[in-house]
N, CA, C and O atoms as a Tinker XYZ file with bonds, in Angstrom:
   312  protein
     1  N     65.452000  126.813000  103.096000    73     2
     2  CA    66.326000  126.357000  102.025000    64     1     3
     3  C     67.565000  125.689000  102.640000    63     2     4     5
     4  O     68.193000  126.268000  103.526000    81     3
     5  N     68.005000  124.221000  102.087000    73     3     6
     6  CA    69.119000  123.922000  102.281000    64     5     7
     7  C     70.153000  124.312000  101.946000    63     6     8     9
     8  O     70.273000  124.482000  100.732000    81     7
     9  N     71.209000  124.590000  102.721000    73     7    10
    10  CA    72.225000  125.185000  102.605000    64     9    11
    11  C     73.981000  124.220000  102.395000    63    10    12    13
    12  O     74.496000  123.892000  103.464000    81    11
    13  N     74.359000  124.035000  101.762000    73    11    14
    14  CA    75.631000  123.129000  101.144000    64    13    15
    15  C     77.009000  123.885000  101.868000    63    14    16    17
    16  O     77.330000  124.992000  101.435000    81    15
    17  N     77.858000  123.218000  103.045000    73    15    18
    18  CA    78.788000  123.976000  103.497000    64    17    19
    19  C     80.215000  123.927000  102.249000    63    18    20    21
    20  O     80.550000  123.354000  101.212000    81    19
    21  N     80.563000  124.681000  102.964000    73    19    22
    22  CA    81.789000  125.361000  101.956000    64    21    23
    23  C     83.384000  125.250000  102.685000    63    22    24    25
    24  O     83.430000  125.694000  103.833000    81    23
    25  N     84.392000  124.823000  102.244000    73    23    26
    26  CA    85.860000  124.476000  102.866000    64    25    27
    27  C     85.785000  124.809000  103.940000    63    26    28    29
    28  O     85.804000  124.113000  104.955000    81    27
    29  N     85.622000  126.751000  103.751000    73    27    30
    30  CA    86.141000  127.839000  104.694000    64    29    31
    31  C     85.266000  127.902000  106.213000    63    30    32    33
    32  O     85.239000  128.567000  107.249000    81    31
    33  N     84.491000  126.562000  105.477000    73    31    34
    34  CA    83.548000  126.721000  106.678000    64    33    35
    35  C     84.156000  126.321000  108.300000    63    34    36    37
    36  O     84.115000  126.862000  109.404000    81    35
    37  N     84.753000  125.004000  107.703000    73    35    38
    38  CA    85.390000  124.440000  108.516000    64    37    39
    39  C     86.988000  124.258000  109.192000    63    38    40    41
    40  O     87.863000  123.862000  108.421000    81    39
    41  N     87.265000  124.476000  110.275000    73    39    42
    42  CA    88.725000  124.800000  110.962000    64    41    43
    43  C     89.404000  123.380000  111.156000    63    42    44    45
    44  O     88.560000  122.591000  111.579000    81    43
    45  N     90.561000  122.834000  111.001000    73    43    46
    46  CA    90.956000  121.800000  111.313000    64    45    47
    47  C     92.483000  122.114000  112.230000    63    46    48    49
    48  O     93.289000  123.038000  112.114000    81    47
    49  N     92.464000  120.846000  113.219000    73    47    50
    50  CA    93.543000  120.987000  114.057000    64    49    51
    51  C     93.840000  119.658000  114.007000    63    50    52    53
    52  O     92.960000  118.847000  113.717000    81    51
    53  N     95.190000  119.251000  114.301000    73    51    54
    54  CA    95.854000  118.166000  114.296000    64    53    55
    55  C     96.289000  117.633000  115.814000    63    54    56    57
    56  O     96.837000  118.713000  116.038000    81    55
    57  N     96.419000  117.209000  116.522000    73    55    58
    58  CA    96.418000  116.685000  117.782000    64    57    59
    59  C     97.253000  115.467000  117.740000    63    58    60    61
    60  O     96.711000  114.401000  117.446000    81    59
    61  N     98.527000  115.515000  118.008000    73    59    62
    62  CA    99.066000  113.568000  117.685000    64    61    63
    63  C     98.114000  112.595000  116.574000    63    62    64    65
    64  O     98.114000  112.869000  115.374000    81    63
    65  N     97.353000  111.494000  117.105000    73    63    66
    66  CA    97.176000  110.733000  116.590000    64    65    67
    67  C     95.264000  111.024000  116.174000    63    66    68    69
    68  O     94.421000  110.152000  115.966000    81    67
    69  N     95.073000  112.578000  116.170000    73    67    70
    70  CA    93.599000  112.946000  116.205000    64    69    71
    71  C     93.893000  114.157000  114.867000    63    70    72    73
    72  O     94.885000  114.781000  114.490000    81    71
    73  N     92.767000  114.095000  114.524000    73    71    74
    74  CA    92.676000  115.426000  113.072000    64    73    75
    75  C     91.253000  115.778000  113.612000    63    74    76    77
    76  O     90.411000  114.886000  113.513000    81    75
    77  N     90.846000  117.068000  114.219000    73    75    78
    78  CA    89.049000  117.281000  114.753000    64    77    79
    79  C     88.961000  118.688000  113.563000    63    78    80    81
    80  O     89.629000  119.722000  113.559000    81    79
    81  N     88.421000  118.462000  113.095000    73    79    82
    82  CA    87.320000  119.148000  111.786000    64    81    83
    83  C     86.353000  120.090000  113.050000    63    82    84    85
    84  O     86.096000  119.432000  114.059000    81    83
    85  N     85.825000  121.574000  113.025000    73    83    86
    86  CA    85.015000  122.299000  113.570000    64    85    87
    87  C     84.250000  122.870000  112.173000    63    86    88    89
    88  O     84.801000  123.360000  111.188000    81    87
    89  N     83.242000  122.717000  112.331000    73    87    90
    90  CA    81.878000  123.201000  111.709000    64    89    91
    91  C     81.729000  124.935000  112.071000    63    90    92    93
    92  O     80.786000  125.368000  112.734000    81    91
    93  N     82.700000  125.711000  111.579000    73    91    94
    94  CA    82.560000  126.802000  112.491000    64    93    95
    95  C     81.174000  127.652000  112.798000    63    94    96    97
    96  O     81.174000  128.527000  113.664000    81    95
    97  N     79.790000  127.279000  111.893000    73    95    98
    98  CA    78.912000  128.200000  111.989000    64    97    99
    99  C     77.886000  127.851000  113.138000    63    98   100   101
   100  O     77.155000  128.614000  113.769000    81    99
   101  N     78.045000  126.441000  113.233000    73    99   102
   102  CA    77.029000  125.495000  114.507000    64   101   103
   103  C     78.123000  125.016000  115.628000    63   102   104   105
   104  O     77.585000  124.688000  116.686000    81   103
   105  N     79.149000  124.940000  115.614000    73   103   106
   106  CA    80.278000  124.716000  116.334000    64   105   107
   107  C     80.752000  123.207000  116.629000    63   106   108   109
   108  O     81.690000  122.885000  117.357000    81   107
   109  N     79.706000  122.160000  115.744000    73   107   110
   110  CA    79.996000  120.959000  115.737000    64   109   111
   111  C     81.446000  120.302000  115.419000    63   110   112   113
   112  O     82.084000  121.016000  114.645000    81   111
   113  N     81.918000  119.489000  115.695000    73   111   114
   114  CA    83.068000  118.968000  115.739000    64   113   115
   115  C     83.352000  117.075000  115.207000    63   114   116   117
   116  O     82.975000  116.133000  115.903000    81   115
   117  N     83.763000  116.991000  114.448000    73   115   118
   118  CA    84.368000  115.547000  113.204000    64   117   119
   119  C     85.774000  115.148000  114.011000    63   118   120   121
   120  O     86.783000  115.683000  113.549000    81   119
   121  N     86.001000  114.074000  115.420000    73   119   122
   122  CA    87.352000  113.989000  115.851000    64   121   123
   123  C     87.473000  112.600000  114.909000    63   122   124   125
   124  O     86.615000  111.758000  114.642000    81   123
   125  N     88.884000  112.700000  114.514000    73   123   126
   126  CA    89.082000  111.275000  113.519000    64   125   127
   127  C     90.329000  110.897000  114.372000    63   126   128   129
   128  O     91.120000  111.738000  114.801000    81   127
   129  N     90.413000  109.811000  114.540000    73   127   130
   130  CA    91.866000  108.740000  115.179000    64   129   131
   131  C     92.605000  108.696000  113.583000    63   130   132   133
   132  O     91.900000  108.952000  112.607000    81   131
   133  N     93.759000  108.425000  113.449000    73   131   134
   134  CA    94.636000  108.188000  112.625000    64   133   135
   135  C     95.644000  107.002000  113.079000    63   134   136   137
   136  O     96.494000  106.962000  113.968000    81   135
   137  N     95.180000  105.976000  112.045000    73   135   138
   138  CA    95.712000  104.855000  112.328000    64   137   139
   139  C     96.852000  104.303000  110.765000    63   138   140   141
   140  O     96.705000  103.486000  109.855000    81   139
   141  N     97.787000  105.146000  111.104000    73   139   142
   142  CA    98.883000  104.692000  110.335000    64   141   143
   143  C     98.398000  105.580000  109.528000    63   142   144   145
   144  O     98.319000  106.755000  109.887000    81   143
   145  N     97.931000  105.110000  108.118000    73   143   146
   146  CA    97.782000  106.333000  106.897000    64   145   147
   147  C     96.259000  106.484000  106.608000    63   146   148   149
   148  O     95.713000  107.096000  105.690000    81   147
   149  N     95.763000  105.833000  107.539000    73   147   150
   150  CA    93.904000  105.610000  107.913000    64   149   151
   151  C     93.437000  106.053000  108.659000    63   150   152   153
   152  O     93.931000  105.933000  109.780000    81   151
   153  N     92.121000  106.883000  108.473000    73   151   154
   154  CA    91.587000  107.439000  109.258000    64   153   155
   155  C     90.028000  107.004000  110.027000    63   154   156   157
   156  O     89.286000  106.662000  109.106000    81   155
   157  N     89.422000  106.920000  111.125000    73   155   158
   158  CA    88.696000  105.953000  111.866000    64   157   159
   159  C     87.389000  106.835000  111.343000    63   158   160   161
   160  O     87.366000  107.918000  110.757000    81   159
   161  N     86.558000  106.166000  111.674000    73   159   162
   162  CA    84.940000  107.267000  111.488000    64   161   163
   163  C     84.712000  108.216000  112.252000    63   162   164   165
   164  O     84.606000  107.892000  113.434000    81   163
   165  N     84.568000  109.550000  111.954000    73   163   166
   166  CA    84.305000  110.453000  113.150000    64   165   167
   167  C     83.462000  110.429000  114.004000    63   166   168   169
   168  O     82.295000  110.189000  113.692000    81   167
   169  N     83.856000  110.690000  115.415000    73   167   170
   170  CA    83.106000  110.957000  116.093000    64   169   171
   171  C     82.695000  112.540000  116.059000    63   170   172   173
   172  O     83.401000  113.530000  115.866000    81   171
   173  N     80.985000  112.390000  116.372000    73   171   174
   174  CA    80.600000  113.693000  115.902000    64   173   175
   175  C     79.642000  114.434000  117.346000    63   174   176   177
   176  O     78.619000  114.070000  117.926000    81   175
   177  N     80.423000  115.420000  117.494000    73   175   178
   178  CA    79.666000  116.261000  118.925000    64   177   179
   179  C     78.316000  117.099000  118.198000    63   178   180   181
   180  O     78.263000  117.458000  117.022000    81   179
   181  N     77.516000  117.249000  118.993000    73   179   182
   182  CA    76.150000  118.142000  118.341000    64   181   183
   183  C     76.664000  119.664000  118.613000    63   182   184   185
   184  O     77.554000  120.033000  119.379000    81   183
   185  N     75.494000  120.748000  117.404000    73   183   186
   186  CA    75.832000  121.342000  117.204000    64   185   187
   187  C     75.572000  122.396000  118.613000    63   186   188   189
   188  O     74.761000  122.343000  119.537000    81   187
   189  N     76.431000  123.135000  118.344000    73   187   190
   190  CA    76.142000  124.104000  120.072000    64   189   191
   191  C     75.071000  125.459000  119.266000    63   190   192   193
   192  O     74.008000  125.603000  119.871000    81   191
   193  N     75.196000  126.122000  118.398000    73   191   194
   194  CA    73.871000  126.754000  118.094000    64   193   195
   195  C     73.121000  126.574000  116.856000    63   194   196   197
   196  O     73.631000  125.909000  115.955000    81   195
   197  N     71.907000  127.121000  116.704000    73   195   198
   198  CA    71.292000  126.468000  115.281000    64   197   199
   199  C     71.705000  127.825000  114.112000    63   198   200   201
   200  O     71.249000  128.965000  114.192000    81   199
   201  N     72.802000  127.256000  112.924000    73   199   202
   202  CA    73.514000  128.022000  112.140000    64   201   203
   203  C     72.676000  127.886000  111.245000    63   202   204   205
   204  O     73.318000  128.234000  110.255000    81   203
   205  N     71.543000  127.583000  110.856000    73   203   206
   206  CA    71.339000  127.672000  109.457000    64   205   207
   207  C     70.613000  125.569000  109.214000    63   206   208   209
   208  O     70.493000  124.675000  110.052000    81   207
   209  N     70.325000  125.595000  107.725000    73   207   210
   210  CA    69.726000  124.243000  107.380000    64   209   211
   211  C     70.552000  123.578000  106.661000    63   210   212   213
   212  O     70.520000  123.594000  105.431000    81   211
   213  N     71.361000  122.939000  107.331000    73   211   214
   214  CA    72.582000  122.017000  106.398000    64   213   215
   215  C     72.224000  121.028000  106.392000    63   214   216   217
   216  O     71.187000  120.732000  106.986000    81   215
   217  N     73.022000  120.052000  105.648000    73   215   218
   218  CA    72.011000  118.913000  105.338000    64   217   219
   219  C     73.615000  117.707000  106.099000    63   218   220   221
   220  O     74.758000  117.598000  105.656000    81   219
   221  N     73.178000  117.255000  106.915000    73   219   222
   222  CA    73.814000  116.378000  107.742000    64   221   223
   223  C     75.044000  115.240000  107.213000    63   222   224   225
   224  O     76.071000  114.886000  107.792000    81   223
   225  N     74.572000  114.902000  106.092000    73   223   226
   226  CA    75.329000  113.888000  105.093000    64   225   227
   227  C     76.202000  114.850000  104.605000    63   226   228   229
   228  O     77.371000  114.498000  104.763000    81   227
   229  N     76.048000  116.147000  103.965000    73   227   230
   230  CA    77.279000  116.655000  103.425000    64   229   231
   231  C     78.185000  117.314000  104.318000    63   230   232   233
   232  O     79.345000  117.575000  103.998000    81   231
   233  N     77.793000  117.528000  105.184000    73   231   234
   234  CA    78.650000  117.932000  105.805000    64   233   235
   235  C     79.563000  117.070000  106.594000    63   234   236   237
   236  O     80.632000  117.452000  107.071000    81   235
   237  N     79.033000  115.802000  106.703000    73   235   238
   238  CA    79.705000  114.339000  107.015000    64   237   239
   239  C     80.834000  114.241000  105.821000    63   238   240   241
   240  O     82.036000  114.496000  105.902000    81   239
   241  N     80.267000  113.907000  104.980000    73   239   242
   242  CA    81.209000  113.674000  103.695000    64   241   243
   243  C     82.132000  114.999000  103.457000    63   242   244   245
   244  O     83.004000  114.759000  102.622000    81   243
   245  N     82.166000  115.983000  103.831000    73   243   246
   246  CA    82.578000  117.284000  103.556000    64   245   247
   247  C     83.755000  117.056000  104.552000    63   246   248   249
   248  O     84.748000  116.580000  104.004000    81   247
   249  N     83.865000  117.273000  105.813000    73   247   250
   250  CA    84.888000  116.631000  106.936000    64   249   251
   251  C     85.632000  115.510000  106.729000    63   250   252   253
   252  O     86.846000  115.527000  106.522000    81   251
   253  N     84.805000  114.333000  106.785000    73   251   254
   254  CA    85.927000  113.114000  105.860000    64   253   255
   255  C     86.744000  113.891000  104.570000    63   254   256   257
   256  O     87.972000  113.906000  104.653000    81   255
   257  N     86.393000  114.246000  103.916000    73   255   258
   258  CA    87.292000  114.374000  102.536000    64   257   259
   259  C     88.486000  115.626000  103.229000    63   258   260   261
   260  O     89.704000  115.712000  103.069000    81   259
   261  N     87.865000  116.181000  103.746000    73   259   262
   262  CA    88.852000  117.791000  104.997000    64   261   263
   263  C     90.264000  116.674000  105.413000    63   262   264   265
   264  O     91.441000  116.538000  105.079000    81   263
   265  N     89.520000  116.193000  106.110000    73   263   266
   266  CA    90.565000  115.547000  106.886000    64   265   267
   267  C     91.683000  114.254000  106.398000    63   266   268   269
   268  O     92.770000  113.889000  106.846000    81   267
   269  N     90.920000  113.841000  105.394000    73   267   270
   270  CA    91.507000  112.651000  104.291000    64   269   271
   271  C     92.640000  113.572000  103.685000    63   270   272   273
   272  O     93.766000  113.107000  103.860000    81   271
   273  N     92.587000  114.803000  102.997000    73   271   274
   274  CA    93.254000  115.610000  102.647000    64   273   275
   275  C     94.732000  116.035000  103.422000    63   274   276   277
   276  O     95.869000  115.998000  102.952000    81   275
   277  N     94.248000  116.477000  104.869000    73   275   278
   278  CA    94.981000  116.807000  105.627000    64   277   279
   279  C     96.152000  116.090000  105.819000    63   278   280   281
   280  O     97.312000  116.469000  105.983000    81   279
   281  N     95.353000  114.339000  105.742000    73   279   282
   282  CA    96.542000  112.986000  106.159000    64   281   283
   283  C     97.053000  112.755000  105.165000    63   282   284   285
   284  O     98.247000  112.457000  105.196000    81   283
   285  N     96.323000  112.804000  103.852000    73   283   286
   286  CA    97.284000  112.311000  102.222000    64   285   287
   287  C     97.966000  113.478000  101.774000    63   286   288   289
   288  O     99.123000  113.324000  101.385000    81   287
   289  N     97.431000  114.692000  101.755000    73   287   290
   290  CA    97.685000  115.651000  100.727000    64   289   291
   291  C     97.219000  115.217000   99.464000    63   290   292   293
   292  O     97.925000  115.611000   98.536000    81   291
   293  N     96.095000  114.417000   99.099000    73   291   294
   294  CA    96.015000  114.313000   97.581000    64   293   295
   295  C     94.327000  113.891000   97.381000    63   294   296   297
   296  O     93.797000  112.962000   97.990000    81   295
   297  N     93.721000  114.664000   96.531000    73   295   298
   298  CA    92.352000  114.766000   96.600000    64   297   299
   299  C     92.073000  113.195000   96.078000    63   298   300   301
   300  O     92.812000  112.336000   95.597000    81   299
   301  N     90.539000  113.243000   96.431000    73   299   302
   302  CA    90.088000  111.070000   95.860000    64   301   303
   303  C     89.675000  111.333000   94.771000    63   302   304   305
   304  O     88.940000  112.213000   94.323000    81   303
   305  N     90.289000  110.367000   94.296000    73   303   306
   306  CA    90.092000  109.703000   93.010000    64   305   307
   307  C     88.893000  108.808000   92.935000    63   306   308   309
   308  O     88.695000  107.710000   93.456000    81   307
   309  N     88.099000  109.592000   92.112000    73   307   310
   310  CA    86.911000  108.916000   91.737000    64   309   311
   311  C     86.334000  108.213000   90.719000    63   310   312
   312  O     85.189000  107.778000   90.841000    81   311
């Protein structure tokens, strides 16, 4: 069964001009550059153990919106 990650899943740290998103259950990692009030596409490290069946896209989109958050403070408008 696929499994849909959840906020708490993920740890975020801020680094100067870097925001890296951790996947805490597979230990994968989302590093984003921050370019002014923009954020670059993550680069994405593989996972270091097998946590479970997540589905790759949400958890992509799940990190972008983490970290979009982090730099705006204000959820997207859809």
């Amino acid at each position: 069964m696929m499994q849909s990650p959840m906020t708490d899943d993920f740890h975020l740290e801020r680094h100067g001009d870097r925001i890296v998103l951790t996947f805490t259950p597979d230990g994968r990692t989302y590093t984003f550059s921050v370019e002014g009030d923009r954020l670059s596409e993550p680069s994405v490290s593989p996972a270091q153990v097998n946590a479970g069946d997540y589905v790759d896209d949400e958890l992509r989109s799940t990190a972008i919106e983490l970290a979009r958050l982090a730099l705006k403070g204000e959820p997207l408008r859809r």
